[in-house]
C-alpha positions as CSV (number, residue, x, y, z in Angstrom):
1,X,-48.8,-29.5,-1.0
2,X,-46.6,-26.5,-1.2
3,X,-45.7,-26.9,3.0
4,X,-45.0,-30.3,2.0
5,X,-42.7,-29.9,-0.5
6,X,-40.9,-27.1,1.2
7,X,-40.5,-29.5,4.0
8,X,-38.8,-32.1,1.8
9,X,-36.9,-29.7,0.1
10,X,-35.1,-28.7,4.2
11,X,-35.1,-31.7,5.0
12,X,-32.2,-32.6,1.5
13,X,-30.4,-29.4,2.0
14,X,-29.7,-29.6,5.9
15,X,-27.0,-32.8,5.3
16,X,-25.6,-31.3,2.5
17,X,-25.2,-28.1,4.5
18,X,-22.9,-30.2,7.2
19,X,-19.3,-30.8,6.6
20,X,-18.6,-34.3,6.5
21,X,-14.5,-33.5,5.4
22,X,-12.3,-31.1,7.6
23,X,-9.2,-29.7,8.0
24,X,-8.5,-28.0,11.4
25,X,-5.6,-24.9,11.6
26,X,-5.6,-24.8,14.9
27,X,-4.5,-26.9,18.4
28,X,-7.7,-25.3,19.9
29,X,-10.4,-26.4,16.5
30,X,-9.1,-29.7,16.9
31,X,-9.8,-29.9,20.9
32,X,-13.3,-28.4,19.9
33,X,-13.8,-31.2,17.1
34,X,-13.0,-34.1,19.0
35,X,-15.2,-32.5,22.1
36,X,-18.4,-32.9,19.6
37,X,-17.5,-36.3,18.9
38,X,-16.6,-35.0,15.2
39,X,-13.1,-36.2,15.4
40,X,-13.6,-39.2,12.7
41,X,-14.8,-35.9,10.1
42,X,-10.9,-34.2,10.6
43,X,-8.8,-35.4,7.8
44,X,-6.3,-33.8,7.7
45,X,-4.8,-31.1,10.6
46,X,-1.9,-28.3,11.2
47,X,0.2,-30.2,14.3
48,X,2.0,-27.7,17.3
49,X,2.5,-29.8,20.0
50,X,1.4,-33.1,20.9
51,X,-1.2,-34.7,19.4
52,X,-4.2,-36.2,20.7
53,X,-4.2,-40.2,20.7
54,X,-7.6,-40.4,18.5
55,X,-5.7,-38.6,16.0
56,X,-2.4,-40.2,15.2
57,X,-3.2,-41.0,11.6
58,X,-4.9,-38.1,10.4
59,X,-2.6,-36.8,7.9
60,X,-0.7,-33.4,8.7
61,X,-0.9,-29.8,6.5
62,X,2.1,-28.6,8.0
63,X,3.2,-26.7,11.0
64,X,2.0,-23.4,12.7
65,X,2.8,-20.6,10.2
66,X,3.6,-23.0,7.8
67,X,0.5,-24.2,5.9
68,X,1.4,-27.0,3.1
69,X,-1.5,-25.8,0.8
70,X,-1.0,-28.6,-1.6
71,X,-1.3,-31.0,0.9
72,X,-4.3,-29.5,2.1
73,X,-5.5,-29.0,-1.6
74,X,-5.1,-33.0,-2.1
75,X,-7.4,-33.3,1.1
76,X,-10.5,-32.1,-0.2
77,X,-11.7,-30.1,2.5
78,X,-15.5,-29.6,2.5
79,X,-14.9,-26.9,5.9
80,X,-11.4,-25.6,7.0
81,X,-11.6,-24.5,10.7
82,X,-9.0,-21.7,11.9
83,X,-7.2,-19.3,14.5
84,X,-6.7,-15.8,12.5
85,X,-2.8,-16.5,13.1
86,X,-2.8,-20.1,12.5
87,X,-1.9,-19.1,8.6
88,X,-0.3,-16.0,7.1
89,X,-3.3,-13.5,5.5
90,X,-2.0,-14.2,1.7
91,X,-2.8,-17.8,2.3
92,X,-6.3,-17.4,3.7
93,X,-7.1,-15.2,0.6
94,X,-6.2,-18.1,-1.6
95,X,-8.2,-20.6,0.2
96,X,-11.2,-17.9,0.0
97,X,-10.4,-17.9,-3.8
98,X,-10.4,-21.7,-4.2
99,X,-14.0,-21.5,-2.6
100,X,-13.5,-23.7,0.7
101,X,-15.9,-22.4,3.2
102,X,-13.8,-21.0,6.5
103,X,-14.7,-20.7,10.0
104,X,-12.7,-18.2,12.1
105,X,-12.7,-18.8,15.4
106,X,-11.4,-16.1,18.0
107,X,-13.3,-15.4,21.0
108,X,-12.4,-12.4,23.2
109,X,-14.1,-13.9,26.1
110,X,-15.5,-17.0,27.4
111,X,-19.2,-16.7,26.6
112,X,-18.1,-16.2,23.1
113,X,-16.0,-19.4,23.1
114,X,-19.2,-21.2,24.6
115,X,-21.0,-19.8,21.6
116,X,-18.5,-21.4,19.2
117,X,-19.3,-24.3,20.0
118,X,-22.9,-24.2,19.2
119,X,-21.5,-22.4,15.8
120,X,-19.0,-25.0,15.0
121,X,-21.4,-28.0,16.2
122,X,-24.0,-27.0,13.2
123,X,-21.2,-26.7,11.1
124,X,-20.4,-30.1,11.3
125,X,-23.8,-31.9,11.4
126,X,-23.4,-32.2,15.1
127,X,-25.9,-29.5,16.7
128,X,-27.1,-31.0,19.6
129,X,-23.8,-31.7,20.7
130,X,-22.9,-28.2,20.4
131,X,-25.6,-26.6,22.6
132,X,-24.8,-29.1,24.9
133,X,-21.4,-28.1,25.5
134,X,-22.9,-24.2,25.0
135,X,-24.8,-24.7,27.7
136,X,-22.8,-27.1,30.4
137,X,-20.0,-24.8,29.6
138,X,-21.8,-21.4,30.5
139,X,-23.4,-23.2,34.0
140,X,-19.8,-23.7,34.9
141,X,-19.1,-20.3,34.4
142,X,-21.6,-19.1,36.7
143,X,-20.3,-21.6,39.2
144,X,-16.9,-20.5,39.0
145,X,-18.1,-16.8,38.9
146,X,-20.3,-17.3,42.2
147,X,-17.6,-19.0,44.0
148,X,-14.2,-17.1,43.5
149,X,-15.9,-13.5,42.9
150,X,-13.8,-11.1,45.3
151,X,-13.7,-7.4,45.8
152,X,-11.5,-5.6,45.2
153,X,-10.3,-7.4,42.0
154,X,-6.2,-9.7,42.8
155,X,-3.9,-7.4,40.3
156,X,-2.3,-10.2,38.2
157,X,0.5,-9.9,35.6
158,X,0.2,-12.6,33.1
159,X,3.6,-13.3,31.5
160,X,3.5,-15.0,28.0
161,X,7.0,-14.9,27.7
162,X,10.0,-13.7,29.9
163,X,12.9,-12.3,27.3
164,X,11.4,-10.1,26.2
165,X,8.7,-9.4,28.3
166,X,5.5,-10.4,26.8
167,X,1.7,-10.2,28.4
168,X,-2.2,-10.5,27.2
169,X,-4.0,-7.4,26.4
170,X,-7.5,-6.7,27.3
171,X,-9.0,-8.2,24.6
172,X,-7.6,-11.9,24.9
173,X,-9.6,-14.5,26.6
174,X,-7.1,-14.9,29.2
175,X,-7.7,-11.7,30.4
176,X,-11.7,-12.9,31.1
177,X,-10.6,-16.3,32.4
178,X,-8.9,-13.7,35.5
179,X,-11.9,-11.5,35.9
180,X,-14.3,-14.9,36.3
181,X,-11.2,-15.9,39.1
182,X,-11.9,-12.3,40.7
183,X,-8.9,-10.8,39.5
184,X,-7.8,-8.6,36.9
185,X,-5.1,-8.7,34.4
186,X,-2.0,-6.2,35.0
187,X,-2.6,-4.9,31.1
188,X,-6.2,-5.0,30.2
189,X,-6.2,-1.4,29.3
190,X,-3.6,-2.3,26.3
191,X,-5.8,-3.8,23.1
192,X,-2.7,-5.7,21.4
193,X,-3.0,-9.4,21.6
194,X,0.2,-9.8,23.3
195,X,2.2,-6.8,24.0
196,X,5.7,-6.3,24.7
197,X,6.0,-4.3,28.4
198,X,9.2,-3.5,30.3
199,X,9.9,-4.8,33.9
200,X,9.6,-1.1,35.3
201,X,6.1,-0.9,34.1
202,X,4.8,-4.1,35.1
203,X,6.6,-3.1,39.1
204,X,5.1,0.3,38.5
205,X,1.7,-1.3,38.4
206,X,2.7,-3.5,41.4
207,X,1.1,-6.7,40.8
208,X,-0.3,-9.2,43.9
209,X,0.7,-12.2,41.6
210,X,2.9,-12.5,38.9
211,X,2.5,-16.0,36.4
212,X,4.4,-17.7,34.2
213,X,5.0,-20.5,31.9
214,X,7.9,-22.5,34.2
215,X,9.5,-21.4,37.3
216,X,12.7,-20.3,35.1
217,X,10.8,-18.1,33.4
218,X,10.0,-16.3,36.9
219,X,13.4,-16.2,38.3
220,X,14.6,-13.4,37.0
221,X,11.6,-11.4,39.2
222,X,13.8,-12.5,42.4
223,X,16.5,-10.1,41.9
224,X,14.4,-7.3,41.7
225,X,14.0,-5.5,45.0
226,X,11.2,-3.2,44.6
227,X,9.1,-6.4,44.4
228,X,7.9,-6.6,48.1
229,X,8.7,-10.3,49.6
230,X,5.1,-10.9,50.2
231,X,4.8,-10.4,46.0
232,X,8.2,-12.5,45.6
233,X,6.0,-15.2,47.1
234,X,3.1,-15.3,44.6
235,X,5.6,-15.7,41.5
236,X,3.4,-18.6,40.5
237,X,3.6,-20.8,36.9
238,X,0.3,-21.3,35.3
239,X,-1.5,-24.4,36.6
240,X,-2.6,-25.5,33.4
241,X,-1.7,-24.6,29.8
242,X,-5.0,-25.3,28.7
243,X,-5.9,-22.1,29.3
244,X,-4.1,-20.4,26.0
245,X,-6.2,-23.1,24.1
246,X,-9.8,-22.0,23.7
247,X,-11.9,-25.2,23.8
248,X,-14.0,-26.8,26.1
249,X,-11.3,-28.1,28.3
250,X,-10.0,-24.1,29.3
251,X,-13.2,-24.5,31.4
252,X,-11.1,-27.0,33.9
253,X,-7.9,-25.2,33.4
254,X,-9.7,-21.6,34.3
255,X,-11.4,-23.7,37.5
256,X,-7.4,-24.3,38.3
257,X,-6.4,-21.0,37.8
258,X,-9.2,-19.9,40.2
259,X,-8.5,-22.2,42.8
260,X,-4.5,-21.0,42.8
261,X,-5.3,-17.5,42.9
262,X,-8.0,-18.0,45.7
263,X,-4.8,-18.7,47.9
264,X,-3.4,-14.7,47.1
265,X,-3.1,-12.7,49.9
């Protein structure tokens, strides 16, 4: 009897337990929603950039860095999924306070992102979905890692931004996305998210390949004459964006960024 009614008594709490109303902070939450099939559970998200088709009327909470917490408020968010950044700290404090459950997402590598999917899948009543992408997402890792491995690691400098001069530390997932393409990022011994580095140091360092956003952002590296010509000819822009957006779909842009580097001399 007592199995039994624990059993019944699991069995109530694990839908109440799933989020059925969400508000996502973040480009990359969103991807990972509408990944799980969870998309028609968003109501209401924080737009920078272009927004998926599936979610053209899902009403907006503002901007990046600029949460409209009223909006939100009026929502009636059961689970608000964020990137530590997304929102300034004084404003995650006062959702804490008003007792909306968070979820901060912010792997450092790409096994932990395949993890946060499982995480965020149970979240939102939609487990099995989660370990799915968990798991197809780690096997293509271990493809990718058997087939672009190389010894000794490419040195790459990976520019966020060109004036100033702005890279990933060690610690971003970026910086694992190159080690899984056999290469190594220019900075990984710094641990700030993105920090600022001078030309001089990143020439001092004497990267194979240099990437950027656009091909104007990599001009100015032309003019600079201590950069051999064989290095002036890998000044390459970053096959797909979708890799400073940690959902699923970095796992095709990483397989891009593997195939470009694989041509490096």
């Amino acid at each position: 009897m007592r199995l039994l009614l624990a059993a019944c008594l699991v069995a109530l709490s694990l839908p109440s337990l799933a989020a059925q109303r969400v508000v996502s902070l973040a480009p990359s939450m969103t991807e990972i929603m509408l990944e799980l099939g969870a998309g028609e559970q968003l109501v209401g998200v924080l737009d920078g950039g272009e927004r998926p088709a599936a979610l053209v009327g899902v009403p907006s909470v503002g901007r990046y860095g600029q949460l409209e917490l009223e909006t939100l408020l009026s929502l009636k968010p059961d689970l608000i999924l964020l990137w530590p950044d997304s929102v300034p700290e004084n404003q995650r404090e006062q959702l804490r306070r008003f007792g909306i459950a968070l979820y901060v997402g912010e792997p450092h590598d790409l096994q932990q992102l395949a993890g946060q999917f499982a995480e965020v899948g149970a979240r939102v009543g939609h487990e099995r979905q989660g370990r799915e992408l968990a798991e197809r997402f780690r096997a293509g890792l271990q493809r990718l890692q058997q087939t672009y491995r190389r010894e000794p690691a490419l040195p790459v400098f990976y520019q966020v931004w060109h004036q100033p001069l702005y890279t990933v530390g060690g610690g971003q997932i970026i910086s694992d996305a190159l080690r899984l393409c056999g290469a190594e990022n220019l900075f990984a011994d710094l641990t700030l998210p993105a920090p600022q580095v001078s030309t001089e140091a990143v020439l001092q360092r004497d990267p194979a390949v240099i990437l950027g956003g656009s091909a104007a952002e990599l001009d100015a590296w032309k003019a600079w004459p201590q950069l051999q010509a064989t290095r002036r000819q890998q000044l390459w822009v970053v096959p797909d964006k979708g890799l400073e957006r940690p959902s699923f779909q970095m796992l095709a842009a990483t397989e891009k960024l593997c195939e470009l580097l694989a041509r490096a001399r």
